[in-house]
Backbone as ProteinMPNN parsed JSONL, in Angstrom:
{"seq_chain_A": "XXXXXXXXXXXXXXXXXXXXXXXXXXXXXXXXXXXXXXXXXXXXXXXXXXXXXXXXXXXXXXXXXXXXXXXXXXXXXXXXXXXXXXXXXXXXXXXXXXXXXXXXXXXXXXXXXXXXXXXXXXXXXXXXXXXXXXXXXXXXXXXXXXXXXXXXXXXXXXXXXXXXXXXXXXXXXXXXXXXXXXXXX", "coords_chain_A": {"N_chain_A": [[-41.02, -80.636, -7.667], [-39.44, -80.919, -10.134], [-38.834, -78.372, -13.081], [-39.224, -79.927, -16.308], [-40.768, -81.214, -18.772], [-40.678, -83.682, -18.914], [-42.574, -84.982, -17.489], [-46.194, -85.208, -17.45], [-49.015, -85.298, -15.995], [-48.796, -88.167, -15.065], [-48.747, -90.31, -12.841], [-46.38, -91.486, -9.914], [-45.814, -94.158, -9.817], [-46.863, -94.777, -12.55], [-44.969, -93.416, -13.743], [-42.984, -94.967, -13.322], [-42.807, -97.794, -14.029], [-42.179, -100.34, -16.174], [-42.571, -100.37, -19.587], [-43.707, -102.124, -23.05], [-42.157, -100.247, -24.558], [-39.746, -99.98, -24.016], [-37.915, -102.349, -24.677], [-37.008, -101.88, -26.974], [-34.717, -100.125, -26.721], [-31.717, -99.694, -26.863], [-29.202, -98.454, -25.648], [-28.66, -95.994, -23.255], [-31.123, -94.204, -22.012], [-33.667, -91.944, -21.473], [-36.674, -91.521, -20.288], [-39.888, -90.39, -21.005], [-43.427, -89.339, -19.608], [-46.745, -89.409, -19.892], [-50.177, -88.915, -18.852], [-53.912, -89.401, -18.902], [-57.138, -89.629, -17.253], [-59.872, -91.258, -18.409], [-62.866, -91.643, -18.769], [-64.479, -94.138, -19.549], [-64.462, -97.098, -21.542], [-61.732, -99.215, -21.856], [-61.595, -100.857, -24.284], [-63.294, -98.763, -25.86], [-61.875, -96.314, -25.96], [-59.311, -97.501, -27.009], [-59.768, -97.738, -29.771], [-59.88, -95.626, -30.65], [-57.076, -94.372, -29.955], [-55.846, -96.575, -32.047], [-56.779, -94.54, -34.385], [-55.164, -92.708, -34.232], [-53.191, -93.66, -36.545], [-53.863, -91.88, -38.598], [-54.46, -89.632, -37.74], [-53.728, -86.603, -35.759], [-54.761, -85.973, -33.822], [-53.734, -83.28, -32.27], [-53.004, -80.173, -32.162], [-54.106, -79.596, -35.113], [-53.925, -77.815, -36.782], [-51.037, -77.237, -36.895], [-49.22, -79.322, -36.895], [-51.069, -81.414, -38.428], [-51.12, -79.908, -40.74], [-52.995, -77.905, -40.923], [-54.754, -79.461, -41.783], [-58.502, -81.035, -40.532], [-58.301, -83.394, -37.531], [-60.061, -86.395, -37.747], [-63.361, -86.413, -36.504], [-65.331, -88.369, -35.327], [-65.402, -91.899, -35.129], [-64.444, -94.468, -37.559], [-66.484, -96.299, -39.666], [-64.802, -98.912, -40.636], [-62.538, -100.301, -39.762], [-59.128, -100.162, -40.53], [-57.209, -103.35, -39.892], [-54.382, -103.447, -37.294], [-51.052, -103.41, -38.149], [-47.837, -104.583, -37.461], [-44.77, -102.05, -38.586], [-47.159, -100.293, -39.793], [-47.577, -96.607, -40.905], [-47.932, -94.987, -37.307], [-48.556, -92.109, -36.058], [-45.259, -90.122, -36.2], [-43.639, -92.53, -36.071], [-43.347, -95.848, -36.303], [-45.043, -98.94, -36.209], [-44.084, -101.041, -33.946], [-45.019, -103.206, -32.26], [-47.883, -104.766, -31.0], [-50.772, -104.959, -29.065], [-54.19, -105.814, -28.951], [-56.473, -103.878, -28.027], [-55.27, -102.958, -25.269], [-52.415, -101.714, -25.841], [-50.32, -99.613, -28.168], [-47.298, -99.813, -29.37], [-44.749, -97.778, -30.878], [-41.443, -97.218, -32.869], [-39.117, -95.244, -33.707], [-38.743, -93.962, -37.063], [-35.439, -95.022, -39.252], [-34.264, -92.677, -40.641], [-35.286, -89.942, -39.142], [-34.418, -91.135, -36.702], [-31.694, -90.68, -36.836], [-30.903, -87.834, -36.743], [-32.409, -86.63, -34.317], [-32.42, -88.94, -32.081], [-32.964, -91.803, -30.99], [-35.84, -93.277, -30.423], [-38.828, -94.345, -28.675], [-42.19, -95.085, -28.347], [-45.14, -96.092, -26.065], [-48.761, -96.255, -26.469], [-50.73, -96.925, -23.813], [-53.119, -98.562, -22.715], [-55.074, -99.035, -19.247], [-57.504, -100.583, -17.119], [-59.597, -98.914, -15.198], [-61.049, -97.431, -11.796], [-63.886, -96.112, -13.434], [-63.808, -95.852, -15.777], [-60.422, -96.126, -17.474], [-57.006, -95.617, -17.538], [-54.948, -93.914, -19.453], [-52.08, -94.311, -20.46], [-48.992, -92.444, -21.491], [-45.846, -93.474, -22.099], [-42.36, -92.003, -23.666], [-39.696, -93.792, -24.924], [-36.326, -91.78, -24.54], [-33.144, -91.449, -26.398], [-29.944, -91.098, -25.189], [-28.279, -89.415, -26.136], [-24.466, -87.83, -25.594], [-23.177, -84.819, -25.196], [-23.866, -81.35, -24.679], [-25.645, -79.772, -26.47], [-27.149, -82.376, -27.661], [-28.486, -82.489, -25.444], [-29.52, -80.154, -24.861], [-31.035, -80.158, -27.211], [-32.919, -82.531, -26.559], [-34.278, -81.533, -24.004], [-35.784, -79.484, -25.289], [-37.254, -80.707, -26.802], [-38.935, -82.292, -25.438], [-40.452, -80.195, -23.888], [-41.664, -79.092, -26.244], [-43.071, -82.099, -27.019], [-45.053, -82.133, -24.642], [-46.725, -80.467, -24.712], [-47.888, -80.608, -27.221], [-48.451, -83.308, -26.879], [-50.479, -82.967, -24.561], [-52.298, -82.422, -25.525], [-53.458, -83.467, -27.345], [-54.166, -86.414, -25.809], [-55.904, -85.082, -24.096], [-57.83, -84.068, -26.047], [-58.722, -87.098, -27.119], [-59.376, -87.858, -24.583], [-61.852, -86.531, -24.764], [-63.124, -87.254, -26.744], [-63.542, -90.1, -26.751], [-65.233, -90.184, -24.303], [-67.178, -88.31, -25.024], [-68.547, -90.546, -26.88], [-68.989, -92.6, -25.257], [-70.754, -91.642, -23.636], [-72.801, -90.819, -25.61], [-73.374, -93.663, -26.084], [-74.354, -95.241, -23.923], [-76.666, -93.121, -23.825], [-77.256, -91.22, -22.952], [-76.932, -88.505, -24.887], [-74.448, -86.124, -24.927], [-73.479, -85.894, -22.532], [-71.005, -85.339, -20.734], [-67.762, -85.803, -19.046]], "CA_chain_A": [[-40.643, -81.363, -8.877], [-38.216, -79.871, -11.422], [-39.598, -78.175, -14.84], [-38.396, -80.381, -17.682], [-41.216, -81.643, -19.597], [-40.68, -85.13, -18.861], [-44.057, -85.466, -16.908], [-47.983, -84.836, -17.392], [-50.347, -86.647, -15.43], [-48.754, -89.374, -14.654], [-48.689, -90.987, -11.348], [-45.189, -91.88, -9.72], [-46.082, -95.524, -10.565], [-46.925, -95.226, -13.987], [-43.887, -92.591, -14.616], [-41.248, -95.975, -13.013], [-43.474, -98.863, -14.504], [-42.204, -100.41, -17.457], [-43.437, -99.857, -20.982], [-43.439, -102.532, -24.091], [-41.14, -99.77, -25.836], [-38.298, -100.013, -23.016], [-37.465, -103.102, -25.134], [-36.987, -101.137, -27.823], [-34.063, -98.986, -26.269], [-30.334, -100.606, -26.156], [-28.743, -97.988, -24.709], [-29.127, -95.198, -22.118], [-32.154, -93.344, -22.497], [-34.95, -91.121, -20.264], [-38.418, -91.68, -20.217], [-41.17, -88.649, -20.916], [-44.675, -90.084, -19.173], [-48.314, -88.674, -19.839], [-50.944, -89.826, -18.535], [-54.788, -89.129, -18.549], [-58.113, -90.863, -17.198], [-60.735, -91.437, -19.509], [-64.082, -92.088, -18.785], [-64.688, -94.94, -21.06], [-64.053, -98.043, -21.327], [-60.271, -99.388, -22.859], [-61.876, -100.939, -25.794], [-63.505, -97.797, -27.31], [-60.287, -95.911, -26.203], [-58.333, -98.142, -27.929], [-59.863, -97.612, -30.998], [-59.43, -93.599, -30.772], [-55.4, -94.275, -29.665], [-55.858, -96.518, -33.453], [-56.941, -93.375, -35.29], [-53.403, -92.019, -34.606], [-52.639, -93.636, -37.686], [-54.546, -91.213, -39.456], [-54.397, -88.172, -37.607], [-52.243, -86.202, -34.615], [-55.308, -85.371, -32.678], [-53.514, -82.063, -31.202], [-52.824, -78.96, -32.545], [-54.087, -79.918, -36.47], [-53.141, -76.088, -37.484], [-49.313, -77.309, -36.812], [-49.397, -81.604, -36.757], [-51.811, -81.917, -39.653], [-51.04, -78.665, -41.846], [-54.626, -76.997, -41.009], [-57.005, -80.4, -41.491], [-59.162, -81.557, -39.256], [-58.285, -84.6, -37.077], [-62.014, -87.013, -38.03], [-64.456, -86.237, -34.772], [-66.179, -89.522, -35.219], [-64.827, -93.313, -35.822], [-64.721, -95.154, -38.815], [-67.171, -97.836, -39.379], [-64.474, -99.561, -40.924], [-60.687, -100.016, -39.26], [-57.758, -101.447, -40.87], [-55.866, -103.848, -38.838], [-52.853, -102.957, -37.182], [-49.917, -104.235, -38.594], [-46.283, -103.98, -37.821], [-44.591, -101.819, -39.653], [-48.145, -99.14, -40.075], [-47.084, -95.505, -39.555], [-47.776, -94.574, -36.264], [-47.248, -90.178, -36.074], [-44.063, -90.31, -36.529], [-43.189, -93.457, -35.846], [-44.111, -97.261, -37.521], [-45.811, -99.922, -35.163], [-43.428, -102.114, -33.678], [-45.724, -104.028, -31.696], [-49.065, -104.07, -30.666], [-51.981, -105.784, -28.093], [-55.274, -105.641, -29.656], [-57.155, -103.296, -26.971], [-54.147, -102.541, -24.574], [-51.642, -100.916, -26.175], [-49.224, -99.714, -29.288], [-45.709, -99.322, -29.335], [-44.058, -97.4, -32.097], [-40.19, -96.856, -32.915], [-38.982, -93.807, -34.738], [-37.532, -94.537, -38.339], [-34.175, -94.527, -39.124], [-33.993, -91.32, -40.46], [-35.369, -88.599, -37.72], [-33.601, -91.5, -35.187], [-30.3, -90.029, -36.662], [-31.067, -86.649, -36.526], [-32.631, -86.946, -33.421], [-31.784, -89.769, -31.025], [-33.613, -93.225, -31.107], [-37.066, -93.167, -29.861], [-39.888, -95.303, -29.239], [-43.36, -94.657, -27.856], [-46.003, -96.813, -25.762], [-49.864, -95.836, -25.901], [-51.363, -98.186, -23.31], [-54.758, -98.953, -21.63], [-54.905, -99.658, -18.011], [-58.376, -100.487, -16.453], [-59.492, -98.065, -13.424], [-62.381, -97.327, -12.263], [-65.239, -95.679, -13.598], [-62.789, -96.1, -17.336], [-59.496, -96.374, -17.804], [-56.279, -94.812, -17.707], [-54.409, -93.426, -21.066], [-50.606, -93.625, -20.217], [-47.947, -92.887, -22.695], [-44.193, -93.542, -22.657], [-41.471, -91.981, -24.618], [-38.333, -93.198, -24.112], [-35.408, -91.054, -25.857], [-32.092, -92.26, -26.478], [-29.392, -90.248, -23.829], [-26.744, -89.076, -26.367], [-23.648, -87.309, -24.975], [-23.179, -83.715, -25.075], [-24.48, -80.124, -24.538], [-26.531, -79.535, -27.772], [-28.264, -82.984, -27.183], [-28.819, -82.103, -24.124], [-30.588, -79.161, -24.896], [-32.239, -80.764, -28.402], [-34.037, -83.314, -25.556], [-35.243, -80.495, -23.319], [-36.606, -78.943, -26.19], [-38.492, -82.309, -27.331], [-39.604, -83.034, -24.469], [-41.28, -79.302, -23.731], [-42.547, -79.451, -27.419], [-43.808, -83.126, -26.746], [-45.705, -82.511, -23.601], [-48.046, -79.271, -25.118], [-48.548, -81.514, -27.584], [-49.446, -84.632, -26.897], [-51.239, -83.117, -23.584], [-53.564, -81.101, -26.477], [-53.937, -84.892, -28.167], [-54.593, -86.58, -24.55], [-57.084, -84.341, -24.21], [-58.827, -84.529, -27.207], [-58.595, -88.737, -27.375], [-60.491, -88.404, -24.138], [-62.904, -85.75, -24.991], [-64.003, -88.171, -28.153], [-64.137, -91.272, -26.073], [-66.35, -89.958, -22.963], [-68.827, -88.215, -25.486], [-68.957, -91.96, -27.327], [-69.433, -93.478, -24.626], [-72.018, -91.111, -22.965], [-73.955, -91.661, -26.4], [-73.933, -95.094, -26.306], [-75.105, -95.053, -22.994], [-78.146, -93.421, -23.803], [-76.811, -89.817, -22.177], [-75.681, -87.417, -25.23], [-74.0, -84.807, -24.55], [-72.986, -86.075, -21.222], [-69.266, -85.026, -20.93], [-67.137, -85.445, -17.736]], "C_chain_A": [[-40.052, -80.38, -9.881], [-39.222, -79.777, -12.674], [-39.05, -78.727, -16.029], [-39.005, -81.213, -18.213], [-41.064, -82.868, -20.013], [-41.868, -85.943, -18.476], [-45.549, -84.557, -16.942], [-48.699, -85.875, -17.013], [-50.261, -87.52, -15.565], [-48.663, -89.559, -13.48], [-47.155, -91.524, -11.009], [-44.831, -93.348, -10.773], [-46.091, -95.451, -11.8], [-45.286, -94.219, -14.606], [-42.484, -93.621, -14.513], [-41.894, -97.238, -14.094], [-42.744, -99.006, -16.204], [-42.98, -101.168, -18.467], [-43.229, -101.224, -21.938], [-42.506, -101.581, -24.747], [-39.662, -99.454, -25.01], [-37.633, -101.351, -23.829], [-36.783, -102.875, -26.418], [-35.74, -100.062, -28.416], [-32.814, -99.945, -26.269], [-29.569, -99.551, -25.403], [-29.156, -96.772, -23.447], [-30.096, -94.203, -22.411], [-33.25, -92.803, -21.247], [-35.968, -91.437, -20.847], [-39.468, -90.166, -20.315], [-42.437, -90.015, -20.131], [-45.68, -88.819, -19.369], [-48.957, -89.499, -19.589], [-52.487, -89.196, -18.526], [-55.897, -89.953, -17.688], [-59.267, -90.7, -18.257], [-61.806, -92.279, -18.883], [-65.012, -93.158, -19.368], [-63.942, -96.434, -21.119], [-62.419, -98.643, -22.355], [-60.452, -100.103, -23.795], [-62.438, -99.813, -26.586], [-62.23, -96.633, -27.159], [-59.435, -96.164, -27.237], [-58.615, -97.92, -29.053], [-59.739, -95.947, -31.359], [-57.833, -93.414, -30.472], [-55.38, -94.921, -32.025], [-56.051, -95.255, -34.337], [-55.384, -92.421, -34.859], [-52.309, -92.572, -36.08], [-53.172, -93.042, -38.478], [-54.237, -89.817, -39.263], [-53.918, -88.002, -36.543], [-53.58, -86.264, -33.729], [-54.989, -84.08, -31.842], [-53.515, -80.861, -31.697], [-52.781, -79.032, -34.108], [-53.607, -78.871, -37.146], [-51.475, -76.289, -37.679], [-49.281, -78.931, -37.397], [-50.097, -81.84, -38.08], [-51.787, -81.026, -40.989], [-52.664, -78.401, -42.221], [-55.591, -77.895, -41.532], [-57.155, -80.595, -40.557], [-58.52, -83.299, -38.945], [-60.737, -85.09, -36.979], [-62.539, -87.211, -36.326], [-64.971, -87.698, -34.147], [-65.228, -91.121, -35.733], [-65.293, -93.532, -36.614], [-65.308, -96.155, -38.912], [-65.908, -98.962, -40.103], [-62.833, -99.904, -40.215], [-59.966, -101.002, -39.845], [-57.18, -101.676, -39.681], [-54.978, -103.787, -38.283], [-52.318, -104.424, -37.27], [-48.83, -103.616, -38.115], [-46.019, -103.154, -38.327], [-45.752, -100.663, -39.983], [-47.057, -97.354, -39.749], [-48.104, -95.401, -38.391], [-47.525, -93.1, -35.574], [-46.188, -90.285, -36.437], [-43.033, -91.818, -36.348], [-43.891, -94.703, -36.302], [-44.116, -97.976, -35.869], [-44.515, -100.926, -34.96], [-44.292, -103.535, -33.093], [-46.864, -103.606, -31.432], [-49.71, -105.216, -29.743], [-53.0, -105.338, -28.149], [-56.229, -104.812, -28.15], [-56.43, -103.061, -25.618], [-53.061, -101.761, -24.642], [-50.801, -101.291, -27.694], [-47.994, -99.473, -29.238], [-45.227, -99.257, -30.965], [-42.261, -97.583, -31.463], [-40.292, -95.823, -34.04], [-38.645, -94.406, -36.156], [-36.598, -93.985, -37.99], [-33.585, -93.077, -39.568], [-34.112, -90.495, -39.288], [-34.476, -89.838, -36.422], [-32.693, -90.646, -35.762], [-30.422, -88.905, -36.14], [-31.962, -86.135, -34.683], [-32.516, -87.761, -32.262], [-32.599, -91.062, -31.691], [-35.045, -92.475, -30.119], [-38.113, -93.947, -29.809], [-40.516, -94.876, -28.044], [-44.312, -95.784, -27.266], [-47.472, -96.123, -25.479], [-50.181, -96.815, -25.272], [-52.061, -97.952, -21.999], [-54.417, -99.871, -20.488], [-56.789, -99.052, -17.486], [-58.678, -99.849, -15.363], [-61.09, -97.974, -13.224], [-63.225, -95.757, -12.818], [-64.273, -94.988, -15.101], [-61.703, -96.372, -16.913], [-58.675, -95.387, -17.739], [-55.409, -95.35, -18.895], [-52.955, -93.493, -20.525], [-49.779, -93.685, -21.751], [-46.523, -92.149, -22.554], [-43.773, -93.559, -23.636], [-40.341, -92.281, -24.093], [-37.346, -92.691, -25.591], [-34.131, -91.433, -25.858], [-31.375, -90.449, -25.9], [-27.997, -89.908, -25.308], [-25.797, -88.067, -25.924], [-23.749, -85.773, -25.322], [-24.247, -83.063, -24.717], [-25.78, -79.931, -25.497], [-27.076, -80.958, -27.905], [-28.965, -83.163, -26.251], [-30.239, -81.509, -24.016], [-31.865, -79.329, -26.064], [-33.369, -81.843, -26.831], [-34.662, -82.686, -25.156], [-36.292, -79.719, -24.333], [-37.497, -79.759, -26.749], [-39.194, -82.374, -26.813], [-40.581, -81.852, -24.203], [-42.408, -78.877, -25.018], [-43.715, -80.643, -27.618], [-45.185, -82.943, -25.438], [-46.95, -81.087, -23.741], [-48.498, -80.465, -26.512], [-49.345, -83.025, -27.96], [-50.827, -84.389, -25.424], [-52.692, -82.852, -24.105], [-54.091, -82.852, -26.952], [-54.75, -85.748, -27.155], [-55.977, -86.684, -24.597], [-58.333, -84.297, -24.899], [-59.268, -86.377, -27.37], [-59.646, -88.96, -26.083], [-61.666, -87.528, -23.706], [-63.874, -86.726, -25.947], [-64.59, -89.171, -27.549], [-65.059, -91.015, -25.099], [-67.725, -89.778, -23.665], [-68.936, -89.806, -26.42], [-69.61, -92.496, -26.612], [-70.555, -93.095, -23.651], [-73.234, -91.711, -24.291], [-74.222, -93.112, -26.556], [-74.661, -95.583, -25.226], [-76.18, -94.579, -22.688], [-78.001, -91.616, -23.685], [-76.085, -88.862, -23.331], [-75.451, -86.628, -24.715], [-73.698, -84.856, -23.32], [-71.506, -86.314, -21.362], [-68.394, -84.666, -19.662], [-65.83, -84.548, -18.082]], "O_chain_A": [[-40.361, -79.231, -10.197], [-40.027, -80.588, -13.13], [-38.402, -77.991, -16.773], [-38.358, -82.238, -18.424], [-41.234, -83.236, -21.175], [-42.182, -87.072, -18.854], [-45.765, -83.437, -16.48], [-48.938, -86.976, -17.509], [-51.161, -88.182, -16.08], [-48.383, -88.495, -12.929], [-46.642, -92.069, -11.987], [-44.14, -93.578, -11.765], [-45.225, -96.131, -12.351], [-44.717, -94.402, -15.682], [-41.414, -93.473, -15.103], [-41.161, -97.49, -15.05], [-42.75, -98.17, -17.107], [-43.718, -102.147, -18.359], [-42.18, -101.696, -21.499], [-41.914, -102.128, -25.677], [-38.72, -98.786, -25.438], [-36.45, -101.396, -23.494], [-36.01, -103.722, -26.865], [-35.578, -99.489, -29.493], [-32.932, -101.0, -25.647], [-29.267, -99.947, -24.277], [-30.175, -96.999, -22.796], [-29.742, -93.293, -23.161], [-33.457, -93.442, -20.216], [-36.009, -91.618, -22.064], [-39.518, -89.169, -19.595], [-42.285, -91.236, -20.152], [-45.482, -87.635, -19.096], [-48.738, -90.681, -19.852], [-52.369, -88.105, -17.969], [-55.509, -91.082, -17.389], [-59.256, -89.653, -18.904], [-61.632, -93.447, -18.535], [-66.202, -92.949, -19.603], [-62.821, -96.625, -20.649], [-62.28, -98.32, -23.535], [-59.434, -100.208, -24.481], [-62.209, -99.746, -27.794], [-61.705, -96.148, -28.162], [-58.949, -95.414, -28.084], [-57.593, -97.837, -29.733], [-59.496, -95.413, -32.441], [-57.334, -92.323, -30.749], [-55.093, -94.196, -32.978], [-55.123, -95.109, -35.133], [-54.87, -91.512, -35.513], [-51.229, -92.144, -36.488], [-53.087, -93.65, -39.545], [-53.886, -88.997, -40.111], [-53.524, -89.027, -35.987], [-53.303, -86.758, -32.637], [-55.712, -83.743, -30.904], [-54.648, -80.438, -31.469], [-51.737, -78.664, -34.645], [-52.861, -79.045, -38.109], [-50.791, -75.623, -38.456], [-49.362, -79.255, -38.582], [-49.5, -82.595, -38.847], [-52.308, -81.349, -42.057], [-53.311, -78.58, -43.253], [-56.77, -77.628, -41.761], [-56.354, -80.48, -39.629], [-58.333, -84.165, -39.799], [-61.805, -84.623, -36.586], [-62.169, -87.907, -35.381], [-65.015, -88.064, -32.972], [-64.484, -91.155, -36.713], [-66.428, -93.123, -36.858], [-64.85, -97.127, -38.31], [-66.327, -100.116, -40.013], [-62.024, -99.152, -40.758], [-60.051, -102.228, -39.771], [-56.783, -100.929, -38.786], [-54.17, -104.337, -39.031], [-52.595, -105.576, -36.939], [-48.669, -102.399, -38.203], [-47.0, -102.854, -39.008], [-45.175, -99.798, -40.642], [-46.251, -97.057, -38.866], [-49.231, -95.812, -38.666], [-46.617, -92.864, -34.777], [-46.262, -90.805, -37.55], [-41.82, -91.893, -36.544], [-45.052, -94.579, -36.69], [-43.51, -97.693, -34.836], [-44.055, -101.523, -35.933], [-44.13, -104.678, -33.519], [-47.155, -102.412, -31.504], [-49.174, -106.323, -29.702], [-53.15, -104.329, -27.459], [-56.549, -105.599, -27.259], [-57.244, -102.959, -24.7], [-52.685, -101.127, -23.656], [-50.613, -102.377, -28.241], [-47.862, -98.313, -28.849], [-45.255, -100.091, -31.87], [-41.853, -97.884, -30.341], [-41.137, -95.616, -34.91], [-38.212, -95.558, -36.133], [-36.401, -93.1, -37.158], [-32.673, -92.477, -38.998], [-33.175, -90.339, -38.506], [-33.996, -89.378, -35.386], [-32.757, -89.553, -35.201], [-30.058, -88.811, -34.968], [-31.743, -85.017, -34.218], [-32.519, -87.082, -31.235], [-32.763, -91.146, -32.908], [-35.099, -91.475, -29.403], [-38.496, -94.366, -30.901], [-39.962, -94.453, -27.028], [-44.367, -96.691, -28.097], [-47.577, -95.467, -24.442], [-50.043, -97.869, -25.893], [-51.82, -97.475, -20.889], [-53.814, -100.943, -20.506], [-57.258, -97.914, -17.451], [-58.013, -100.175, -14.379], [-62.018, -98.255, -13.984], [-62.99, -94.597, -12.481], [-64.16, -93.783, -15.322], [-61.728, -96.952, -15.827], [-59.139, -94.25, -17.827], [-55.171, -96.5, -19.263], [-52.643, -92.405, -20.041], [-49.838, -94.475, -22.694], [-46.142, -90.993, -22.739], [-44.07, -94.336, -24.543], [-39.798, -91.65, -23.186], [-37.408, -92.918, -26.8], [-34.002, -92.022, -24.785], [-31.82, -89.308, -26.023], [-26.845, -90.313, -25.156], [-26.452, -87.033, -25.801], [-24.806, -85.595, -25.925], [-25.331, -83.582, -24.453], [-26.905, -79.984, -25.001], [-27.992, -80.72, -28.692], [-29.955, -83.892, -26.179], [-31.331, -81.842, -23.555], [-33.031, -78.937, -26.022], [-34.475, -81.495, -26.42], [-35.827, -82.766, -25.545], [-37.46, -79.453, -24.046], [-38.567, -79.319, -27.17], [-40.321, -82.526, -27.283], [-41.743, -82.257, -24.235], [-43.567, -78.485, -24.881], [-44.829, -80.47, -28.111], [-46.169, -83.682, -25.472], [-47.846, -80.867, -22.926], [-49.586, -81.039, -26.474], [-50.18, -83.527, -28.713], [-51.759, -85.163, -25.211], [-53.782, -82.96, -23.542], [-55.257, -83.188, -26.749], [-55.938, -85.917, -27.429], [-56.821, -87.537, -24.872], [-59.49, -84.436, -24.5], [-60.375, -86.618, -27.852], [-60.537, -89.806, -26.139], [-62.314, -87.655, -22.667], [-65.093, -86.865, -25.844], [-65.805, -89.36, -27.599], [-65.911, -91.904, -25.08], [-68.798, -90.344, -23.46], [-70.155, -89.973, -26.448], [-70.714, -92.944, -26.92], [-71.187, -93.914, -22.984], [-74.119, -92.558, -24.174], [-75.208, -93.597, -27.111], [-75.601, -96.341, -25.465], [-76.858, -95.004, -21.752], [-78.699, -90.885, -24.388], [-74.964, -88.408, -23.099], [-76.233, -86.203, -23.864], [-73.598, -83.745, -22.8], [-70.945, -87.24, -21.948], [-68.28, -83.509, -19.257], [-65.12, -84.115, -17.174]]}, "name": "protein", "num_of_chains": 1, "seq": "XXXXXXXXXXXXXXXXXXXXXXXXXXXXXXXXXXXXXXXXXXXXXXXXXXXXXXXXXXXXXXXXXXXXXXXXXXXXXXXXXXXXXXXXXXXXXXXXXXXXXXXXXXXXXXXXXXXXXXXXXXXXXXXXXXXXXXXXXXXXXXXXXXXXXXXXXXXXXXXXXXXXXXXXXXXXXXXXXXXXXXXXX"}
């Protein structure tokens, strides 16, 4: 498989499968895929993919300007709405315990391409799998060429660091609720 930061732990399947944010896309665009499993069930997932409207989850020293992404959930969650940010991107759509799909704004689209994102919960066993599609809009030349490759190798250290963390939080949740702290696959 070629090095170009298009894929992390996804599965063939989930890297062809399409996304809620392929609707999103009018013209020619590539796909990034990540994927983790998560130990945990895709409702308390889902509510740790929600806390991305708050915080990056990955590398907070860079993503958050040196705060902490919050360890623990909020007893309280606002609703997703349309329209919320989203990291860099506002909620286009959503499915209450399945998945979010952002789009970029119109600013960074110019300067960047078009973009839109799918976090979304797929049942497996013994939890769930985390996938998430970017697709990026294909514009012509050399120097977007190379701006993509560079996105995409920037994107895939950090969202693998976020990943990571989203299902570090959810396993120990769901070990404590289970009875088992500190039980951490």
């Amino acid at each position: 498989m070629e090095l170009t930061g298009m894929v992390w732990g996804a599965s063939p399947e989930e890297r062809h499968a399409r996304y809620p944010c392929d609707e999103f896309m009018d013209g020619p665009h590539e796909r990034w895929t990540r994927a983790v499993h998560v130990a945990a069930s895709p409702e308390l997932v889902f509510r740790w993919v929600e806390q991305l409207r708050q915080a990056p989850y990955s590398y907070d020293w860079i993503d958050f300007r040196g705060n902490r992404s919050p360890d623990r959930l909020p007893d309280h969650v606002v609703p997703l709405e349309a329209g919320q940010p989203f990291m860099p991107f506002r909620i286009a759509r959503f499915e209450a315990g399945r998945h979010i799909t952002g789009v970029l704004p119109e600013e960074p689209a110019r300067r960047y391409g078009q973009m839109a994102v799918t976090y979304l919960l797929e049942a497996a066993p013994r939890g769930c799998r985390l996938v998430v599609a970017v697709d990026v809009e294909k514009r012509p030349g050399p120097v977007h060429r190379m701006q993509r490759r560079l996105l995409a190798w920037g994107d895939v250290v950090m969202m693998r660091k976020q990943l990571l963390t989203l299902k570090r939080l959810a396993e120990r949740d769901a070990a404590e609720m289970s009875g088992h702290p500190g039980q951490n696959r």
